[in-house]
N, CA, C and O atoms as a CHARMM CRD file, in Angstrom:
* protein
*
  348
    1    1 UNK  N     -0.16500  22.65700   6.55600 PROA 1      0.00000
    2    1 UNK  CA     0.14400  21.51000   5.71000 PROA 1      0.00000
    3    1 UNK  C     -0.28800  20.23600   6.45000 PROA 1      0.00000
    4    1 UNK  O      0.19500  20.14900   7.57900 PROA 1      0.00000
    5    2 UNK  N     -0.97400  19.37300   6.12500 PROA 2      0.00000
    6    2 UNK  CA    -1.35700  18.12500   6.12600 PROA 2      0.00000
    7    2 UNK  C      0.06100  17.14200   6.93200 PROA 2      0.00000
    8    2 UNK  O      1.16300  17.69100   6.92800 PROA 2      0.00000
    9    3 UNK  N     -0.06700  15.74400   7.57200 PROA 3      0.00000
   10    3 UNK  CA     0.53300  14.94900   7.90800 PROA 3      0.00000
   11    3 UNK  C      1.27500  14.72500   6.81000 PROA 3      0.00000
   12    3 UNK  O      2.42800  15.13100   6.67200 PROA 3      0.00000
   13    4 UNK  N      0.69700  14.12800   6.05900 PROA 4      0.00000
   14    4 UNK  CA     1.29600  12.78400   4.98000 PROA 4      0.00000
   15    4 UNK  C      2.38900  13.86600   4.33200 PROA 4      0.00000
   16    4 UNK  O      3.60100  13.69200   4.19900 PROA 4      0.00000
   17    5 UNK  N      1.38200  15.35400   3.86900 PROA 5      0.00000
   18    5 UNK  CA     2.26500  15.88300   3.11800 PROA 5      0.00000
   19    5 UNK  C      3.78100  16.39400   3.69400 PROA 5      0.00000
   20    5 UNK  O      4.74100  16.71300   2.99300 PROA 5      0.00000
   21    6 UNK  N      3.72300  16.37900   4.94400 PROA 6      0.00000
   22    6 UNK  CA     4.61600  16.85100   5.65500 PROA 6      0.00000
   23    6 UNK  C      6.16700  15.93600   5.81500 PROA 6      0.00000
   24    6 UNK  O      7.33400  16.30200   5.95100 PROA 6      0.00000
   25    7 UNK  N      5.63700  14.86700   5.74100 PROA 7      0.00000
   26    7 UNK  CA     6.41900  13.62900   5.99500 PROA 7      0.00000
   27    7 UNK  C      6.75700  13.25200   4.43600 PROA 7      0.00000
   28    7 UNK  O      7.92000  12.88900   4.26400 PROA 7      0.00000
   29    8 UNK  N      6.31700  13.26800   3.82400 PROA 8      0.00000
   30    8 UNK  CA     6.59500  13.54000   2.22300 PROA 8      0.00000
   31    8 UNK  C      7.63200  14.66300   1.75900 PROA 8      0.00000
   32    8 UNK  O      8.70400  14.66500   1.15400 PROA 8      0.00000
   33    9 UNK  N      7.05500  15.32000   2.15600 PROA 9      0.00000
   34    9 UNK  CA     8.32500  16.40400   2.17400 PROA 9      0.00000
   35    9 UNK  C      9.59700  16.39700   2.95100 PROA 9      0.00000
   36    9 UNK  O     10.51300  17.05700   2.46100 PROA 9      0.00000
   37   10 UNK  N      9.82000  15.77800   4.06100 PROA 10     0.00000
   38   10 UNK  CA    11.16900  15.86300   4.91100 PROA 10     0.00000
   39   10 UNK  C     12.03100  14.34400   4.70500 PROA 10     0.00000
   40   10 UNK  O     13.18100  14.04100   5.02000 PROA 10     0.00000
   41   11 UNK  N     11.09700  13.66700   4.13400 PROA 11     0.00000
   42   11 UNK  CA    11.86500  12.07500   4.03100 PROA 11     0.00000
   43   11 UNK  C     12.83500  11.98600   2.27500 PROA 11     0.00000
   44   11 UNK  O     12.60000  12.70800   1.30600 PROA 11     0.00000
   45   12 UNK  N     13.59500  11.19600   2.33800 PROA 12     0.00000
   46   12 UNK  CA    14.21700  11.13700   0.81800 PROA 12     0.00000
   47   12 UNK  C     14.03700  10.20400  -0.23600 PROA 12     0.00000
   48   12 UNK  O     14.99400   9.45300  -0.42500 PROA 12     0.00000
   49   13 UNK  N     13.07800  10.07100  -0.94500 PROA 13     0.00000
   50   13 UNK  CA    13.21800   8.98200  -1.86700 PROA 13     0.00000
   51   13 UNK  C     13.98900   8.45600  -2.95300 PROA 13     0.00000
   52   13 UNK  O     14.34700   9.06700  -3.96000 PROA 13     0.00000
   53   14 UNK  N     14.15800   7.54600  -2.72200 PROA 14     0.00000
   54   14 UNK  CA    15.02900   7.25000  -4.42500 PROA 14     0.00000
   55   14 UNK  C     14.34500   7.07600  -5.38600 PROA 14     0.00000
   56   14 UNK  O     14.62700   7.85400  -6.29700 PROA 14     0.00000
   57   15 UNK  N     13.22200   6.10400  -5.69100 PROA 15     0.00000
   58   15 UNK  CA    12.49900   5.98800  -6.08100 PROA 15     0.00000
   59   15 UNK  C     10.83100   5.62700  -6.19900 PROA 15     0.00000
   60   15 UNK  O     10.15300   6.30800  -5.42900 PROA 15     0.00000
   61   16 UNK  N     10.47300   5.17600  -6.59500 PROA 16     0.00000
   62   16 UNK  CA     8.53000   5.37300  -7.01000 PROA 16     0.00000
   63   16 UNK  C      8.04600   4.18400  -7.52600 PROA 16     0.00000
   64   16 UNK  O      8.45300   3.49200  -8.45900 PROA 16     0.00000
   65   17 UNK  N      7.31800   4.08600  -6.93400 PROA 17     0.00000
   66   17 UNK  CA     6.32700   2.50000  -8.09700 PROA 17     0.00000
   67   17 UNK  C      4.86700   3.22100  -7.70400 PROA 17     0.00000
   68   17 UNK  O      4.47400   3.62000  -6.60800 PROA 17     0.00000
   69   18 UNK  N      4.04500   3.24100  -9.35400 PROA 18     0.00000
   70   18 UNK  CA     2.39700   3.33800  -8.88400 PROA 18     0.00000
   71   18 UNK  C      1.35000   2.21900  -9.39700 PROA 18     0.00000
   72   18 UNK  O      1.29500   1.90000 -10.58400 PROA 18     0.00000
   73   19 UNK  N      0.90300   1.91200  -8.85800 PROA 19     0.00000
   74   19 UNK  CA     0.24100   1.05100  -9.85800 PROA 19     0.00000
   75   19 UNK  C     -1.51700   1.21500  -9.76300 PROA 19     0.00000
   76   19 UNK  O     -2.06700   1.21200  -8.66100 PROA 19     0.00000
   77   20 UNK  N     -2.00200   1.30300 -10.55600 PROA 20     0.00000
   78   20 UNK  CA    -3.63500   2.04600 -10.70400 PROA 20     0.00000
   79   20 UNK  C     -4.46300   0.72100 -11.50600 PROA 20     0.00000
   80   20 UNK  O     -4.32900   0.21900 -12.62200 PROA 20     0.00000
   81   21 UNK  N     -5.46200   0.41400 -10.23200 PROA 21     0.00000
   82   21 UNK  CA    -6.45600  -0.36200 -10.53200 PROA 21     0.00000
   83   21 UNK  C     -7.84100   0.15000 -10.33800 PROA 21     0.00000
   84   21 UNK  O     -8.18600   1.05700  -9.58000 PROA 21     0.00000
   85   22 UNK  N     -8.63000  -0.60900 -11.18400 PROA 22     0.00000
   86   22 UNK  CA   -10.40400  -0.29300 -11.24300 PROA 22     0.00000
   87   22 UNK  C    -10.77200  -1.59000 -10.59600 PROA 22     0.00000
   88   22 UNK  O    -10.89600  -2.43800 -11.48000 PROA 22     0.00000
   89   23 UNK  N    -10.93500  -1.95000  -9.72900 PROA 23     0.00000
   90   23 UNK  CA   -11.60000  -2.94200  -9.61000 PROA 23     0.00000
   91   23 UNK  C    -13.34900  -3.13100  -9.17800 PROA 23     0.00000
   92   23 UNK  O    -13.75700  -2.16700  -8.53000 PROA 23     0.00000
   93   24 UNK  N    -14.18000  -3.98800  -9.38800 PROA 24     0.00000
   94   24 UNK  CA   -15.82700  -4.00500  -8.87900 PROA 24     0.00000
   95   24 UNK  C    -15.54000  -5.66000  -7.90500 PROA 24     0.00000
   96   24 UNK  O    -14.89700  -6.69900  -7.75800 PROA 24     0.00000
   97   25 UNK  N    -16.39300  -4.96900  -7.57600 PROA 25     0.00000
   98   25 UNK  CA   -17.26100  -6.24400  -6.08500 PROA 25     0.00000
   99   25 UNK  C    -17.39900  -7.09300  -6.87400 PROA 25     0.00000
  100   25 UNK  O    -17.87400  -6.80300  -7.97200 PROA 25     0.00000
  101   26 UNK  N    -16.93600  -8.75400  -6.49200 PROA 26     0.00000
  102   26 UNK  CA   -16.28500  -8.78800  -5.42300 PROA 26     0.00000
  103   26 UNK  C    -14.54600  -9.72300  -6.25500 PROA 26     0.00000
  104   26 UNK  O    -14.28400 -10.54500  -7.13200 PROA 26     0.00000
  105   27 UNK  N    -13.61600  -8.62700  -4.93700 PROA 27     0.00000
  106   27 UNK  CA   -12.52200  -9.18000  -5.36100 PROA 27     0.00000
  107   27 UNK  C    -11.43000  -8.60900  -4.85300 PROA 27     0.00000
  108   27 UNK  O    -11.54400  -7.40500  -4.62800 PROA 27     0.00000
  109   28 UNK  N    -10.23000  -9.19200  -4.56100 PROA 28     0.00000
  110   28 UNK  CA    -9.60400  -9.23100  -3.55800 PROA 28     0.00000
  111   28 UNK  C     -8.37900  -9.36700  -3.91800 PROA 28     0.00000
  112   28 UNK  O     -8.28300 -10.14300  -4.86900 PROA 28     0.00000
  113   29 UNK  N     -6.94000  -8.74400  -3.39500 PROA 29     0.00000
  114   29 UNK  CA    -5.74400  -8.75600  -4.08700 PROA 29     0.00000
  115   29 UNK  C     -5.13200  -9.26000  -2.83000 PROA 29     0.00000
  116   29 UNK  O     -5.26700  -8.52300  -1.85400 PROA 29     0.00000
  117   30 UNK  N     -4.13800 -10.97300  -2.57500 PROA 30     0.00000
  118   30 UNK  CA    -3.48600 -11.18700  -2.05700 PROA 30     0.00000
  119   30 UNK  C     -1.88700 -10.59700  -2.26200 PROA 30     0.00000
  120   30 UNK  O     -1.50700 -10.61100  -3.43300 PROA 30     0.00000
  121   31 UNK  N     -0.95200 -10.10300  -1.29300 PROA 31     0.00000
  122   31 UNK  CA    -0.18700  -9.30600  -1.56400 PROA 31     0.00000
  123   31 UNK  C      1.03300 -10.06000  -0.31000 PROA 31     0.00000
  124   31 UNK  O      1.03200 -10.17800   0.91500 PROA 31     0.00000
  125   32 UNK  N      1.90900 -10.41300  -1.34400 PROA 32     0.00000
  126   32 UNK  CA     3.38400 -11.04100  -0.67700 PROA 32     0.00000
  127   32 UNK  C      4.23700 -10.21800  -0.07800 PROA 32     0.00000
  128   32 UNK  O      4.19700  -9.06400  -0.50600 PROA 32     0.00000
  129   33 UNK  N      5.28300 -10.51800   1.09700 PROA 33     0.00000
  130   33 UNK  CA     5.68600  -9.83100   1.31200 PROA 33     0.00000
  131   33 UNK  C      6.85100  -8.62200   0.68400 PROA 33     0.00000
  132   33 UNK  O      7.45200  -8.99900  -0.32100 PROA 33     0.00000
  133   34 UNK  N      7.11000  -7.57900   1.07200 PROA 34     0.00000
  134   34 UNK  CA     7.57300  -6.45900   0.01500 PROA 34     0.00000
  135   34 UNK  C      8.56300  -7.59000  -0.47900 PROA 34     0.00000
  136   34 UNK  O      8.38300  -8.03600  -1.61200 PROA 34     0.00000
  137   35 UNK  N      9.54100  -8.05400   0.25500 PROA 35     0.00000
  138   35 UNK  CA    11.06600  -8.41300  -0.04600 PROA 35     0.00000
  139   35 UNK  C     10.84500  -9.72100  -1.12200 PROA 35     0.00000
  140   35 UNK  O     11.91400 -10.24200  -1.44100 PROA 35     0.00000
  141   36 UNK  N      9.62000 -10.33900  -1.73600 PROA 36     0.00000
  142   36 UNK  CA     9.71100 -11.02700  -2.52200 PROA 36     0.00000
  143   36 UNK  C      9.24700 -10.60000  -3.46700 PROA 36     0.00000
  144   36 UNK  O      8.95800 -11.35400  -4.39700 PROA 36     0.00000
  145   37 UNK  N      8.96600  -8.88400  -3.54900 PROA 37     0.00000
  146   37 UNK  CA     8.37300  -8.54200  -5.09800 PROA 37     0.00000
  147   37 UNK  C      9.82700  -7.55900  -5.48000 PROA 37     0.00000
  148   37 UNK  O     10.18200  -7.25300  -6.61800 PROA 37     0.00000
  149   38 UNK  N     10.38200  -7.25800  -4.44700 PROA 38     0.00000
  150   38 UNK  CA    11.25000  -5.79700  -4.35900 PROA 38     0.00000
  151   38 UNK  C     12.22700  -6.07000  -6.14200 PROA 38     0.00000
  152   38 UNK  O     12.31800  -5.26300  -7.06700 PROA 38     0.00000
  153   39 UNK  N     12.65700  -7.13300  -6.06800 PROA 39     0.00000
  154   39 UNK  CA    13.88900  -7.89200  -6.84400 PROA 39     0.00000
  155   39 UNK  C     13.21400  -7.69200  -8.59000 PROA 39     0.00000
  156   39 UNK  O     13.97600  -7.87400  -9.53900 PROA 39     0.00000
  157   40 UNK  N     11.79200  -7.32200  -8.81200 PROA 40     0.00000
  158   40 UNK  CA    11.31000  -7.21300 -10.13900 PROA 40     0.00000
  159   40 UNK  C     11.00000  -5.95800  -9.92000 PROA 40     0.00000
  160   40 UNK  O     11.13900  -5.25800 -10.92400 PROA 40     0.00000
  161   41 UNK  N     10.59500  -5.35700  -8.88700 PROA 41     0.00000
  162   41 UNK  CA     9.92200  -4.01900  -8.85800 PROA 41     0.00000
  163   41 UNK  C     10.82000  -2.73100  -8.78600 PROA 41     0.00000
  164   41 UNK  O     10.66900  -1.80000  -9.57700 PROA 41     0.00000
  165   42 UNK  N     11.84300  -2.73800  -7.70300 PROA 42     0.00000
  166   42 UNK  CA    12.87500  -1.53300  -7.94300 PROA 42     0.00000
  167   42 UNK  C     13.89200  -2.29600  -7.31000 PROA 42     0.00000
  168   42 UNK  O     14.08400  -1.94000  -6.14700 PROA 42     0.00000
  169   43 UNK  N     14.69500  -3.35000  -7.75600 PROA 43     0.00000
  170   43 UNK  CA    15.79200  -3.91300  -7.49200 PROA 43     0.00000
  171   43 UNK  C     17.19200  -2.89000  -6.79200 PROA 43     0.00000
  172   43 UNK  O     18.12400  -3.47200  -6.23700 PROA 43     0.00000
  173   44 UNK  N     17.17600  -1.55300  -6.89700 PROA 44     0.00000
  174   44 UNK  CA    17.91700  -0.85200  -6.44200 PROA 44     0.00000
  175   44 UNK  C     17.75000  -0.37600  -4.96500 PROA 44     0.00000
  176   44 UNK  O     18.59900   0.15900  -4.25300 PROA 44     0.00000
  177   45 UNK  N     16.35600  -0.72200  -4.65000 PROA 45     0.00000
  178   45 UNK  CA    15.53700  -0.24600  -3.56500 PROA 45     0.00000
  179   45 UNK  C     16.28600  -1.28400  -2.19900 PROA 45     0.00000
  180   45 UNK  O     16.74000  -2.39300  -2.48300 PROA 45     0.00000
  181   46 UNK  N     16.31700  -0.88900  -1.12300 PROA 46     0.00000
  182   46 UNK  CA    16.60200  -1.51300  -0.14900 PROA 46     0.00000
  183   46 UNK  C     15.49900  -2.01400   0.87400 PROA 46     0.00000
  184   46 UNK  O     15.63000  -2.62100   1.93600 PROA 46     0.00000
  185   47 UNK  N     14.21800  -1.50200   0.12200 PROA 47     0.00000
  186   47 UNK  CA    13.06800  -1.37800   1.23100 PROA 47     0.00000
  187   47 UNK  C     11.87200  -0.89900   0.68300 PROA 47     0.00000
  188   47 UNK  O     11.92800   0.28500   0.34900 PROA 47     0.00000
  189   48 UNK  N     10.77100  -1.48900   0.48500 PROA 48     0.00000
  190   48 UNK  CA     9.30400  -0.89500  -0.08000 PROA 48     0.00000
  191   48 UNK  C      8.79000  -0.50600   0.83000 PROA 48     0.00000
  192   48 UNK  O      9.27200  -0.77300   1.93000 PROA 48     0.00000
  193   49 UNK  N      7.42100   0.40200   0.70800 PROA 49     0.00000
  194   49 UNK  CA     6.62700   0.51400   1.40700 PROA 49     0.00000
  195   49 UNK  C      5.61600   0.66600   1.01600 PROA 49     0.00000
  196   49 UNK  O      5.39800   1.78800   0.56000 PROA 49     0.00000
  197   50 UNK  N      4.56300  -0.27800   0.98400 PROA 50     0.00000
  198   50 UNK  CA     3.37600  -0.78300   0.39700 PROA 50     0.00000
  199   50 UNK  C      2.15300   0.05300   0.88500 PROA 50     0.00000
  200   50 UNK  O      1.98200   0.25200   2.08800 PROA 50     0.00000
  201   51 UNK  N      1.14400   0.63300  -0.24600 PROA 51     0.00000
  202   51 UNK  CA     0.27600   1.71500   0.80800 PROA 51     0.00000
  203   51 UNK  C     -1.01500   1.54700  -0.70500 PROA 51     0.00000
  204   51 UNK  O     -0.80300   1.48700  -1.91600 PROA 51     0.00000
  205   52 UNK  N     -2.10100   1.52000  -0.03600 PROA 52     0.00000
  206   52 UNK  CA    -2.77700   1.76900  -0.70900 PROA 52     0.00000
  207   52 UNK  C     -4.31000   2.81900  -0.23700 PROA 52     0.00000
  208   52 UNK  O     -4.95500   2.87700   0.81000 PROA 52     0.00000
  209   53 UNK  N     -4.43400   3.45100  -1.41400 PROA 53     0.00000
  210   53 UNK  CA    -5.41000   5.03000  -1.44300 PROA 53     0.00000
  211   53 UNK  C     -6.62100   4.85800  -2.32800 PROA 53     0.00000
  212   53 UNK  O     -6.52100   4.79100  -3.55300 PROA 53     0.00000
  213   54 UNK  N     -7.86100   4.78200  -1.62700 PROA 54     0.00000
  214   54 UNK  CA    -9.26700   4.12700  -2.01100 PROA 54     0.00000
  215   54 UNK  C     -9.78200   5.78100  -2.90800 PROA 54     0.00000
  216   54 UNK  O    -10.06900   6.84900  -2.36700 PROA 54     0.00000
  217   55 UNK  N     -9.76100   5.57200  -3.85800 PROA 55     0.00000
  218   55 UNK  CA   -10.28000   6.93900  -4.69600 PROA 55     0.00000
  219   55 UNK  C    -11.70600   6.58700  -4.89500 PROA 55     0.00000
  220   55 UNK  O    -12.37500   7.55500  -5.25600 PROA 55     0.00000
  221   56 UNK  N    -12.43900   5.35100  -4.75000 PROA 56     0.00000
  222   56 UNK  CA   -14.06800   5.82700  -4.54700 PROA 56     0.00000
  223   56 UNK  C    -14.40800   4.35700  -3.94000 PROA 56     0.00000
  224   56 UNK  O    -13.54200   3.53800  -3.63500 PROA 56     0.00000
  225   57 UNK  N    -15.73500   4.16700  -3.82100 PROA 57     0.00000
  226   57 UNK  CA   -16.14700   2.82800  -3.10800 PROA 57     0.00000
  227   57 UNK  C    -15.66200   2.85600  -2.05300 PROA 57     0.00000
  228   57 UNK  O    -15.27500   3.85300  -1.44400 PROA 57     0.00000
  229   58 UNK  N    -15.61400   1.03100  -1.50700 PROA 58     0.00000
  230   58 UNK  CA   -15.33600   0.84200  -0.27200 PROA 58     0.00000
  231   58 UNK  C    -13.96200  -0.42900  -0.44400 PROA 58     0.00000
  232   58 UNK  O    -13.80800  -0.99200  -1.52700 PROA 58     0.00000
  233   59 UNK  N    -13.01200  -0.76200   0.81800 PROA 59     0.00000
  234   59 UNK  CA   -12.39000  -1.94700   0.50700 PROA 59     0.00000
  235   59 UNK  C    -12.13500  -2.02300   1.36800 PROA 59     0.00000
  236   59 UNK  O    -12.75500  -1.30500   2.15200 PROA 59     0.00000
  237   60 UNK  N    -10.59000  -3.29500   2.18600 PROA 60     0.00000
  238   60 UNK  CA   -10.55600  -3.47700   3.52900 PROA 60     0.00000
  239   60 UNK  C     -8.84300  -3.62000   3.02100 PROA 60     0.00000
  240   60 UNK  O     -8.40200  -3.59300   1.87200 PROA 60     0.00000
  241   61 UNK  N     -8.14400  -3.76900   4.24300 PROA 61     0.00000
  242   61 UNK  CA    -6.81900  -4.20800   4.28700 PROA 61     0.00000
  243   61 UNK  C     -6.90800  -4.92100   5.89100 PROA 61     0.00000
  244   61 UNK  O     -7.53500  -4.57300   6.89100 PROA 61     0.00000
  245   62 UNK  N     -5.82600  -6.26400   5.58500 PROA 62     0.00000
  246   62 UNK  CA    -5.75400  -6.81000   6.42400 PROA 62     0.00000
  247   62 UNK  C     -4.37000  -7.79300   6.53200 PROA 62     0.00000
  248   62 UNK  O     -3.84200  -8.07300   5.45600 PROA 62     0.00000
  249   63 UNK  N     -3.91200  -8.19600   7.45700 PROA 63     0.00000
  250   63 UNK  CA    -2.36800  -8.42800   7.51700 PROA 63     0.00000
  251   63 UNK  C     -2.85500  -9.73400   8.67300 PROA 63     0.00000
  252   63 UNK  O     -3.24800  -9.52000   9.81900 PROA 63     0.00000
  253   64 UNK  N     -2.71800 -10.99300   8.07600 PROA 64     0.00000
  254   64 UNK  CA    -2.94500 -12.66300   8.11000 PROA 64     0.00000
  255   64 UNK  C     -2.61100 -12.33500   9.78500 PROA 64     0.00000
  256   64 UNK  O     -1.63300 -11.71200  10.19800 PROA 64     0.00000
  257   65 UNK  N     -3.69300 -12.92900  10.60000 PROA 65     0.00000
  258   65 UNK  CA    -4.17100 -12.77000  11.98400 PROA 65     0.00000
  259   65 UNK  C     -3.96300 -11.45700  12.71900 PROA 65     0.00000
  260   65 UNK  O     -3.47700 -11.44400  13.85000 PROA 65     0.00000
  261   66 UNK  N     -4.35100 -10.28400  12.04200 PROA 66     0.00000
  262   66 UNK  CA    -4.56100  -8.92100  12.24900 PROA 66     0.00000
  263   66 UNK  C     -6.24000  -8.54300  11.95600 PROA 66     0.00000
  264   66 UNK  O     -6.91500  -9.43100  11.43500 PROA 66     0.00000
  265   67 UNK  N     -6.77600  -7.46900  12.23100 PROA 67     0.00000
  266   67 UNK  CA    -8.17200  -6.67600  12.31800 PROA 67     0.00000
  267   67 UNK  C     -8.22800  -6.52600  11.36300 PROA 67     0.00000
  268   67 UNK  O     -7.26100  -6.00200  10.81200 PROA 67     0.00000
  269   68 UNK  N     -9.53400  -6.93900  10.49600 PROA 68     0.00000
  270   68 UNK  CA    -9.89900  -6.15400   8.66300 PROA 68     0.00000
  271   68 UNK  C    -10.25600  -4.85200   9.04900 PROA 68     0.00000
  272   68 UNK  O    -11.16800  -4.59600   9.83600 PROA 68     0.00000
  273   69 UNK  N     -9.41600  -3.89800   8.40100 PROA 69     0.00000
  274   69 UNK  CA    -9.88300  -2.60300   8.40900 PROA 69     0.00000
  275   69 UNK  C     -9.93400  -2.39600   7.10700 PROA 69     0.00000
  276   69 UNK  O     -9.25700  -2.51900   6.08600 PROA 69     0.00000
  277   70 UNK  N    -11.54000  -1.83900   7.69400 PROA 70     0.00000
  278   70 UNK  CA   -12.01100  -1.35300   6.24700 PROA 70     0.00000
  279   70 UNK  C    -12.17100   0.21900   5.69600 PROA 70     0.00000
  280   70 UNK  O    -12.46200   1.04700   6.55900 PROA 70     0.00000
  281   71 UNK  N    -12.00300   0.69100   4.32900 PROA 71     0.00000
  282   71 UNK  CA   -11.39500   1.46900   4.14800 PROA 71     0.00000
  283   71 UNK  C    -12.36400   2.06100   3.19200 PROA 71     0.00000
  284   71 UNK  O    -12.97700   1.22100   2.53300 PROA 71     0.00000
  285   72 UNK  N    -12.71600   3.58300   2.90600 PROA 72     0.00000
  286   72 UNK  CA   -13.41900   3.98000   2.27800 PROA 72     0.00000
  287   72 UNK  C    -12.88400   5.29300   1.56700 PROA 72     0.00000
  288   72 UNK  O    -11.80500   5.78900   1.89200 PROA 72     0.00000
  289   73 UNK  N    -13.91000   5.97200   0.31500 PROA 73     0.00000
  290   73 UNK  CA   -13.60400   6.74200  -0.50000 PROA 73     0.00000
  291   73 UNK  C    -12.34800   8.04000   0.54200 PROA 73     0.00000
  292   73 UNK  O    -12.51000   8.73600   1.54500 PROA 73     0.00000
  293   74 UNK  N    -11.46100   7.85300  -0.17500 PROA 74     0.00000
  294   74 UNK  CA   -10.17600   9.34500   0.91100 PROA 74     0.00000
  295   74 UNK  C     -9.29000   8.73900   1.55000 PROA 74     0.00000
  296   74 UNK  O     -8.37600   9.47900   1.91600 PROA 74     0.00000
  297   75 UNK  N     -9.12900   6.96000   2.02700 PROA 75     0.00000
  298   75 UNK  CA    -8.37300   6.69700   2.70700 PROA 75     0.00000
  299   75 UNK  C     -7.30300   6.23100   2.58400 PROA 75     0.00000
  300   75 UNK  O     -7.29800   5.62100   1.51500 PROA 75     0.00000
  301   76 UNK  N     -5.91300   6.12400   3.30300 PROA 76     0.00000
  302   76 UNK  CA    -4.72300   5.56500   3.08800 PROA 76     0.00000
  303   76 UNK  C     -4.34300   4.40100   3.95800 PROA 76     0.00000
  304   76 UNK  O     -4.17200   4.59200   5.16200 PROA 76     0.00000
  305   77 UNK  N     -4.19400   3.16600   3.41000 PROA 77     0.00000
  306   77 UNK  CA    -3.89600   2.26100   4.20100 PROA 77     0.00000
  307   77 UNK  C     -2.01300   2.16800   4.19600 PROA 77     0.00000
  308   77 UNK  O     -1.46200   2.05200   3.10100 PROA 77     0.00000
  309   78 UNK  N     -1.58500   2.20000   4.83900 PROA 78     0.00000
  310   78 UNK  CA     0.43500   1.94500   4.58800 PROA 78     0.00000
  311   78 UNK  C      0.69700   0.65000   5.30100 PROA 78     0.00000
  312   78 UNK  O      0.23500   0.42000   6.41900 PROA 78     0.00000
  313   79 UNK  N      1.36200  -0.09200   4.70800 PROA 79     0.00000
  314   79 UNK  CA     1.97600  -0.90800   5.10200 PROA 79     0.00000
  315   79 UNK  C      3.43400  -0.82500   5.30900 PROA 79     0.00000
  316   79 UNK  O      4.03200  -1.47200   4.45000 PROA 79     0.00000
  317   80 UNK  N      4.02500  -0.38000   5.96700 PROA 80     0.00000
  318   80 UNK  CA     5.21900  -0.21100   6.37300 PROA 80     0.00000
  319   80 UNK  C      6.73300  -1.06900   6.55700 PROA 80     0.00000
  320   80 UNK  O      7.88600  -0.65500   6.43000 PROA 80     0.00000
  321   81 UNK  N      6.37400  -1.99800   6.79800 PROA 81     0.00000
  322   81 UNK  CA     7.07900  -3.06500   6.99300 PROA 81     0.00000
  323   81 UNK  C      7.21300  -4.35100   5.70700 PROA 81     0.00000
  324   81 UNK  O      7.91400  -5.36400   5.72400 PROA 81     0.00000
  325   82 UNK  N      6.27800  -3.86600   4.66000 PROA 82     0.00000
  326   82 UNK  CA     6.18300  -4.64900   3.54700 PROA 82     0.00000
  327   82 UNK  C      5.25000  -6.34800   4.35400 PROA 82     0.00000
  328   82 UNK  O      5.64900  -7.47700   4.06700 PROA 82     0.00000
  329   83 UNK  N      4.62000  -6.21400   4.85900 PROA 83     0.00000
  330   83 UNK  CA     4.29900  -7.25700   5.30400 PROA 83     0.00000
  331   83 UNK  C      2.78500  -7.80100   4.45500 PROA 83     0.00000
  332   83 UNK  O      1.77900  -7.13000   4.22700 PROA 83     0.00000
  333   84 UNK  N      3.10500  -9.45100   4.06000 PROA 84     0.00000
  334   84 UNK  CA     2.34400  -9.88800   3.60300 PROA 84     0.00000
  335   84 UNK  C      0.86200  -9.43800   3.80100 PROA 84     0.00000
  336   84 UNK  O      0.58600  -9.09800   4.95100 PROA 84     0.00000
  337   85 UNK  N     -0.09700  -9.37900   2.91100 PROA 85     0.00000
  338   85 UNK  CA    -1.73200  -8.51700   3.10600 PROA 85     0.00000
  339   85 UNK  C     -2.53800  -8.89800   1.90200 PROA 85     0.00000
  340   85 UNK  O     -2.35300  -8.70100   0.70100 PROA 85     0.00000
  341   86 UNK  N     -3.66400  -9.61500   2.70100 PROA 86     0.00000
  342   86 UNK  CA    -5.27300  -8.76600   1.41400 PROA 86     0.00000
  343   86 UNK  C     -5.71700  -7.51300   1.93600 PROA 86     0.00000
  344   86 UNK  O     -5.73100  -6.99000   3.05000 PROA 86     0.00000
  345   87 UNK  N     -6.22900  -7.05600   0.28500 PROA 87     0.00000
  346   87 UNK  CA    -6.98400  -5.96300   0.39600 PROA 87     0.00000
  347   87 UNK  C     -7.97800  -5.92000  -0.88100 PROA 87     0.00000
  348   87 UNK  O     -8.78200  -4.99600  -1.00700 PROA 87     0.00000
């Protein structure tokens, strides 16, 4: 079994948010920190964890005076800490 899936499996969730975009070159999603979206998004939640999974093309994630890592078709970027990010 795989990492992710592994850790998926032993951790407990309460709940889920997905959200599915198409986007084309060029364009860029500024992203606040978790604790100022949490209150519309799963208000029951004590804690997000922000992650995003490149299903084709190319893109980057980057966290305001951190390394652009850039990210291609298969990859998972997590943000863990809900911390403010483009990607």
């Amino acid at each position: 079994m795989d990492v992710l899936s592994e850790v998926l499996r032993t951790i407990r969730l309460d709940s889920a948010l997905f959200f599915n975009a198409e986007l084309t070159a060029p364009w860029c999603v500024l992203e606040p920190r978790s604790e100022e979206m949490i209150a519309a998004l799963s208000p029951r939640s004590g804690h997000l964890v922000l992650y995003h999974y490149v299903l084709e093309g190319n893109a980057y994630a980057q966290i305001p005076g951190g390394a652009k890592i850039d990210l291609t078709k298969g990859d998972i970027v997590m943000i863990p800490h809900g911390d403010e990010h483009a990607s």
